[in-house]
Each structure stands twice: as structure tokens, then as C-alpha cells.
C-alpha positions in Angstrom: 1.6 33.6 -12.5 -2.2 32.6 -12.9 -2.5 29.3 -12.8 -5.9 27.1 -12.3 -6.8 24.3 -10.2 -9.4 22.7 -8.0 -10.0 24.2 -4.3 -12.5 23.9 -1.6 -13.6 26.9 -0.2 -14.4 25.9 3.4 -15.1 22.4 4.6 -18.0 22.3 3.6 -18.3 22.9 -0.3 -17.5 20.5 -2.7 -14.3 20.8 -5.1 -14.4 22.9 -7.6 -11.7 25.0 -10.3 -10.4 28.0 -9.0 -7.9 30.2 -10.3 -5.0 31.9 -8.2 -1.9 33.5 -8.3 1.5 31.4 -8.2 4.4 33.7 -6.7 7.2 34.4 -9.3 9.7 32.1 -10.1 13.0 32.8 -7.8 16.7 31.9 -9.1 16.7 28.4 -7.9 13.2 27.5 -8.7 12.2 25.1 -11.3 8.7 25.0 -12.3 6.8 21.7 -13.6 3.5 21.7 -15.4 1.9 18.5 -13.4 0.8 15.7 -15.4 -0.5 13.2 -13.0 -0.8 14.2 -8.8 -2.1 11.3 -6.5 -5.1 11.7 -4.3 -3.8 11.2 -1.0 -6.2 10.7 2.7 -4.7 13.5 4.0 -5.8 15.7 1.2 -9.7 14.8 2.0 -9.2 15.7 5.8 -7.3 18.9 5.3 -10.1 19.7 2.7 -12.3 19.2 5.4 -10.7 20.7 7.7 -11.1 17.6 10.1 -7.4 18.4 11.8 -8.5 22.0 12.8 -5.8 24.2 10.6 -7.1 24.3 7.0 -6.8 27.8 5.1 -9.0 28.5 2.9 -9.4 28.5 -0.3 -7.3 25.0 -0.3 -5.6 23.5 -3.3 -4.6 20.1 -2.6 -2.3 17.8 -3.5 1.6 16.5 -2.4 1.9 13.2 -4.7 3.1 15.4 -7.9 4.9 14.0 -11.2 5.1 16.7 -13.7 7.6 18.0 -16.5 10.0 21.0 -15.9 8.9 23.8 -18.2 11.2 26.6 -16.8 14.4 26.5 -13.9 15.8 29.7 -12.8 19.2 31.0 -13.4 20.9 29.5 -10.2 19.4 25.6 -11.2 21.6 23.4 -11.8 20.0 20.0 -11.0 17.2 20.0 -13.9 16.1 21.4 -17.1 13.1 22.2 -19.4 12.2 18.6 -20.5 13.0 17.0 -17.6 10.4 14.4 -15.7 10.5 15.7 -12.4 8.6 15.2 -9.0 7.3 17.2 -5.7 6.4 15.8 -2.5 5.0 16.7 0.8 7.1 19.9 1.3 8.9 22.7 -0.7 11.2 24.2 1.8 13.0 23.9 5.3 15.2 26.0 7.1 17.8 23.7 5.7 20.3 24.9 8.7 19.1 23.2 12.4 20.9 19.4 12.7 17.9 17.3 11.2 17.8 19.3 8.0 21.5 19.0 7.9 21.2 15.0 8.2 18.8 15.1 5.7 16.0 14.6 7.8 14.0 17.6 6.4 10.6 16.3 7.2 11.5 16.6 10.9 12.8 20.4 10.5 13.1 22.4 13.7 11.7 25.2 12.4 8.8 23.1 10.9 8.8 22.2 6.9 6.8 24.0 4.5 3.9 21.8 3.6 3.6 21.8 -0.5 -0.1 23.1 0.1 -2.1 24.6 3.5 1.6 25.9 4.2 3.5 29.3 4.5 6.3 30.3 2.5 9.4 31.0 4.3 10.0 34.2 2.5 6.9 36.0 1.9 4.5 34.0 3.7 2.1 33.4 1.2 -0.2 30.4 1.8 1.1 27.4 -0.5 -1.2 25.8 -2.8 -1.0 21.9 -4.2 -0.6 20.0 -7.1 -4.4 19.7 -7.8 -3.3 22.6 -10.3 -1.9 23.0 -13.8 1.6 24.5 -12.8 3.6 24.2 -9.4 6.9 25.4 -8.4 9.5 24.5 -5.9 13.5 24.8 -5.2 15.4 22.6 -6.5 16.5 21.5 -3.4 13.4 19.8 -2.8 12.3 18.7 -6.2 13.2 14.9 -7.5 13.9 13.4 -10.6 11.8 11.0 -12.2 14.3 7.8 -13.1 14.1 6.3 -16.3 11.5 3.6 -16.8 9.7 4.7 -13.9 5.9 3.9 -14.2 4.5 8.2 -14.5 0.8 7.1 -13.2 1.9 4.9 -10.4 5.3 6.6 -9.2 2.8 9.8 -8.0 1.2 7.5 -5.0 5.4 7.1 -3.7 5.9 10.6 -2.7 3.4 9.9 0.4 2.8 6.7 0.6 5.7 5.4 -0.8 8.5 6.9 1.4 5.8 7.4 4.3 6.5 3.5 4.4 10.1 3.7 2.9 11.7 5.4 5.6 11.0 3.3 8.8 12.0 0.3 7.0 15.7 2.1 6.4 15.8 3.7 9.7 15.4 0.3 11.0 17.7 -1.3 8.3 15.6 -4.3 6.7 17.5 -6.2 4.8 16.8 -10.2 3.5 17.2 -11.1 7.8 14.2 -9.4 9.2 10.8 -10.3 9.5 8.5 -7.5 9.1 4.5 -6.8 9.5 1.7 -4.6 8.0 -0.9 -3.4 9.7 -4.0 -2.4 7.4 -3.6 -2.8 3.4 -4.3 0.8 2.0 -2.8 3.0 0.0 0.6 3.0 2.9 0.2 -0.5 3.5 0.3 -2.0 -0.2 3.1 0.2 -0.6 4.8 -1.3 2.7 4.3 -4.9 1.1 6.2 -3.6 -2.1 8.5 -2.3 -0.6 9.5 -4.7 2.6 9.3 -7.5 0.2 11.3 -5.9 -2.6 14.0 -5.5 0.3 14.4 -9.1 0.9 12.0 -9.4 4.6 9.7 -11.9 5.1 6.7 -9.5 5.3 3.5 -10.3 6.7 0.2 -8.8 6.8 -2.0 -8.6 9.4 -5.8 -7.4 8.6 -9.4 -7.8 9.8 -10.6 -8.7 6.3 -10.3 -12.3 5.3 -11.0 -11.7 1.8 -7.5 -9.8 1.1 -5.3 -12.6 1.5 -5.1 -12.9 -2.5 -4.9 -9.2 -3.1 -2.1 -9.3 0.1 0.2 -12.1 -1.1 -0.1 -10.5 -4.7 1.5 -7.6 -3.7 4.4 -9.5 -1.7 2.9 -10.6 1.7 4.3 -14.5 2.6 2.2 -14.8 5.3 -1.5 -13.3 6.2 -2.7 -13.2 9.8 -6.4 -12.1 11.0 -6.0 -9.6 13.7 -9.4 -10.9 15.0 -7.9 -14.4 15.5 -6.4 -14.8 18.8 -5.3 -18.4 17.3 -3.2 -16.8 14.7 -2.2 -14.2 16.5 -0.4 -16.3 19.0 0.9 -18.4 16.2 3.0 -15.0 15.5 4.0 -14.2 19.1 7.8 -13.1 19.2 8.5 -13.0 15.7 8.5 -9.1 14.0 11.7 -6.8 14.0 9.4 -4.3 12.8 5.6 -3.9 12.7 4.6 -0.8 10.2 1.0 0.2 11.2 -0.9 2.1 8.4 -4.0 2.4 10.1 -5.5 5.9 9.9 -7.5 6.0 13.2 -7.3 4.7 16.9 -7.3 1.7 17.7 -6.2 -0.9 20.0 -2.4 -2.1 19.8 -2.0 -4.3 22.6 -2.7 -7.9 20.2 0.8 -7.0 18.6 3.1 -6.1 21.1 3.6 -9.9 21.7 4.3 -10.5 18.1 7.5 -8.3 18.1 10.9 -9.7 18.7 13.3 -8.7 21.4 14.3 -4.9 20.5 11.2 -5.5 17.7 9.2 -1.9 17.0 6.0 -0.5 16.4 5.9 2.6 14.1 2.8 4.4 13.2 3.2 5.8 9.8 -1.0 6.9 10.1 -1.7 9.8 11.8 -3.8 9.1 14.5 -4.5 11.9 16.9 -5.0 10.9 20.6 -2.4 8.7 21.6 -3.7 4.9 21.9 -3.6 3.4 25.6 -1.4 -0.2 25.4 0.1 -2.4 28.2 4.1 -1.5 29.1 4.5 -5.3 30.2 4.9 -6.7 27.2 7.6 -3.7 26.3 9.6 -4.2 29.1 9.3 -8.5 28.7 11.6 -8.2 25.3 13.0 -4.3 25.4 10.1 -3.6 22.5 9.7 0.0 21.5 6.4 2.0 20.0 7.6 4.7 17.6 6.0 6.9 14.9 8.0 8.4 11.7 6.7 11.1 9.0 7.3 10.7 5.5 10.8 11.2 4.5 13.6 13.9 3.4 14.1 14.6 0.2 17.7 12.1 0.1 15.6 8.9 0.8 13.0 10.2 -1.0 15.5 10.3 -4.2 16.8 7.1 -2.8 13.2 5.5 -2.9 12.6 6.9 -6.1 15.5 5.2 -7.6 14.9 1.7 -5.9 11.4 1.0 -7.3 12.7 2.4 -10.9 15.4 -0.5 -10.3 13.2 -3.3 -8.4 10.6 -2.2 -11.3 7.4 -1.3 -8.5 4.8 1.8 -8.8 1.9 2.1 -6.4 -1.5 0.1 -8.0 -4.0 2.9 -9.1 -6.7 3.7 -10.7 -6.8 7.0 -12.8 -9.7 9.6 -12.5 -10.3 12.9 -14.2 -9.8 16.1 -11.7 -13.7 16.1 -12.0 -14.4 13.1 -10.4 -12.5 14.5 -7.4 -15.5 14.8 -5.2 -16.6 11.2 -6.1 -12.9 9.9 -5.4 -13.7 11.2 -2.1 -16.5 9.7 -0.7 -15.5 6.6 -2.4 -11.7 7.2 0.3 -14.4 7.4 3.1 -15.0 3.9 2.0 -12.4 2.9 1.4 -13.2 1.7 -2.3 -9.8 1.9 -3.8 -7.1 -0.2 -4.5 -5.1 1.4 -3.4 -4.3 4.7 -4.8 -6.5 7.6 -6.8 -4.0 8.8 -9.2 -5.3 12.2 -11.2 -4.8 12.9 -14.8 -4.0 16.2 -14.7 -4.6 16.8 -18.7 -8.2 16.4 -17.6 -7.7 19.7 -16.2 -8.9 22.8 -18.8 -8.3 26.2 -18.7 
């Protein structure tokens, strides 16, 4: 099916509409016409090709709210009408043990991305939700629950569960104590979402000007990184530490804030692998992990939480036009916290 959207062409060139070919529909496909699709960091760096594995041309795209025009003849999940939702992938092998557990994101065979990925059967290069039309399995397409906020549910499909699942995996509940690194468009979701589950959350940040902004979006306590006053005033406190932050940097100030058997996950992607003292590790049997979005159960899960704890990602709504603006304004930084676009803005 022929189906526009916005692409860059190598990473260099701006954004700009382009009109491909969508694969046919297969029998347990449904097919959404996208109303809203987040703008996610990722999406400028593949664009860019600042990981080193962009194809070109590049739709892309994996925060996706939409309504299902058309479901094949095997769905049985969804319907035309339906408010419906697609992630970060669109297929697995859905047989090795973490696929079977639900854990799709972690696939052996590796997960097909929802764009700059290759479909399992004819190996056609995936394209994003920066597009008028998208179609996945139903397998790995959500519902939308009722009273769910359309605009802001789009930022939960990354950043959401990207924060989402390391606070299940490490069960939070209303007895732990919980920290935020950086307050972004993962981090403001962490507060959400940490708070909504009953932790005392904390944020630490090098900014002193977002304690307001922090504590608005559930943060009881605010602690500058850059204070070695306030950091010790934290020392041996955090079952879990969530660290957003996109790029290296140094760790080491808050090992010492995590509890005995306390962790570290890194839910940013940050290439080379930060250098940080084992002594403080071994001191209180702390662990440094990392975890990757989320399968497509929790995803539901999460999905269905935030419709009931009434929470949606703060964004601010561009047309598909201002795409190239919305990205040097990312380099910046100048959002809060999450590009969402209207995809109506989008004309054949």
C-alpha cells in the first residue's frame, strides 16, 4: 500500500515527505491510520545516523497511537474503530525463553524494530509511525484504555515502559525509595510513574531551577548532583536509582546513595561503558544494571495503570512540519518533556 510520510535521506538532509510502499496486510495484521506518534531522542540519532546502522531512506517513529481501520481475517484482539497503539517493535521470534516470558524486547533472535528494522518474513526494511498508515500483528499491537489522554499516552510507549519496567522487575511498591537521574522525557515519566506506585521518589539533577517542575510531577525530595553536601545527606538510602541520562557520565557520586542490595539501571543508551569504583558495590552487595524498554505484556500492563492512576506524558504538540525544528530544539533540550506529533497535520 502507498502510504506517505516524512524520511531523511542520509544523515545529513533535513526531513522531508516521502512516499513508500507498506507490504500487504497478512491474516493477523491490523492496520491503524496514526493520529498522534511522539518524537522520541532516539528517532533524531538514528535519523542521523549517530549509532552507525541507519538505512536509508528512514521513516521514523515508535511512540504510535492511531485507530484500527482494517484487521485481517485471523484477528481476533481488535477491530475497525478501535484506539489502538504500536511501540518500539512489530515482531520477535516469539519461540526462544525471553519471548516466551514475555520479555520480547530481549528476543534472542533480536526484535524487529518498528522502523530501521527487517521484517522477519520478507526482509523488507520497516518504516515508522512518522507516516499516515502503519501495520503490525496483533501480537504486538496495544489497546488504547478508555479515558486514556490520546496526545500524551504516545510519549508511554518509550518512555513510558522504558521507565515502567525496571521499577516492576525490581518490584516498587509504597516500601521503597527510589531516584531519578536526569528529568527528560524518561525521567518525568519515572517520577509519574514511581510516585504513582506508592515510592518515595527522588530526583537528583544538576539544574537547581527544576525543583518546582520536579516535585510537580511527583518528586518528594530534590537533590543537586553537584552538592557533595546533599549528596551525602542521601548516602545509603535508594532501592533503586533509574538513570535517564543519554550520554556518559560519571556514576561513582551515587553508588553510596543506594541501599544494601540497592541498583543502578541505565534506561539511556549510553555507548562506552562508564568507568566507577567496585568498593562501594561490594560495601553493601549494590548492583549496576541496564534494561530496554519493555514486552508487549507490561507494556499493556503500563498502559492500563496510567489509564487507571489517570497520568499521560506532559507534551507539547507540533505539526509533522516542524519536525526539523523539534529537533534542534531535542539538541537542546528545550522540551518539556515530550514532542508529541499531530499526525492530521500530515497531507497527502
Amino acid at each position: 500500500m502507498k502510504v506517505l510520510g516524512y524520511a531523511a535521506q542520509n544523515p545529513t538532509t533535513p526531513l522531508a515527505p516521502f512516499t513508500f510502499e507498506r507490504r500487504e496486510p497478512r491474516p493477523d495484521d491490523v492496520v491503524i491510520d496514526v493520529l498522534y506518534c511522539g518524537v522520541c531522542h532516539s528517532d533524531l540519532h538514528q535519523a542521523r545516523n549517530d549509532w552507525g546502522f541507519s538505512t536509508y531512506p528512514i521513516v521514523p517513529g515508535h511512540e504510535i497511537v492511531g485507530r484500527v481501520t482494517k484487521v485481517g481475517d485471523s484477528v481476533t484482539k481488535f477491530k475497525p474503530g478501535d484506539l489502538a497503539a504500536i511501540g518500539c517493535m512489530v515482531d520477535s521470534c516469539r519461540v526462544c525463553s525471553p519471548c516466551k516470558e514475555g520479555l520480547e524486547q530481549y528476543c534472542e533472535e533480536g526484535n524487529v524494530q518498528t522502523y530501521n528494522g527487517q521484517d522477519r518474513h520478507d526482509h523488507q526494511t520497516t518504516y515508522g509511525g512518522y507516516s499516515q498508515t502503519l501495520l503490525a500483528s496483533q501480537d504486538f499491537v496495544l489497546r488504547i484504555p478508555e479515558g486514556l489522554d490520546l496526545k500524551g499516552a504516545a510519549p508511554l510507549l518509550c518512555a513510558g515502559i522504558t521507565t515502567w519496567s525496571p521499577l516492576r522487575h525490581w518490584n516498587i511498591d509504597e516500601n521503597s525509595k527510589v531516584a531519578v537521574i536526569g528529568l527528560g522525557g524518561l525521567g518525568h515519566m519515572g517520577l509519574k510513574l514511581a510516585h504513582a506506585l506508592g515510592a518515595e521518589v527522588t530526583l537528583f539533577t544538576r539544574s537547581p531551577g527544576k525543583e518546582a517542575d520536579a516535585r510537580r510531577l511527583g518528586a518528594h525530595n530534590v537533590v543537586l548532583s553537584t552538592d557533595s553536601a546533599q549528596m551525602a545527606s542521601v548516602s545509603n538510602q535508594f532501592d533503586l536509582i533509574i538513570d535517564t541520562v543519554p550520554y556518559e557520565h560519571d556514576i561513582n557520586p551515587y553508588l553510596p546513595t543506594l541501599a544494601l542490595d540497592g541498583t543502578l539501571v541505565f534506561v539511556g543508551l549510553l555507548g562506552d561503558a562508564p568507568k566507577f569504583n567496585t568498593i562501594p558495590m561490594l560495601i553493601n552487595r549494590r548492583s549496576v544494571a541496564g534494561s530496554a524498554i519493555g514486552g508487549i505484556a507490561e507494556t499493556q500492563e503500563m498502559l492500563d495503570f496510567c489509564a487507571e492512576k489517570g497520568i499521560a506524558a506532559d507534551v507539547e504538540v507540533i505539526d509533522i512540519q516542524d519536525i526539523n525544528h523539534a529537533y534542534e530544539r531535542l539538541l537542546k533540550s528545550d522540551v518539556k518533556y515530550r514532542f508529541v506529533i499531530d499526525m492530521a497535520s500530515l497531507k497527502a
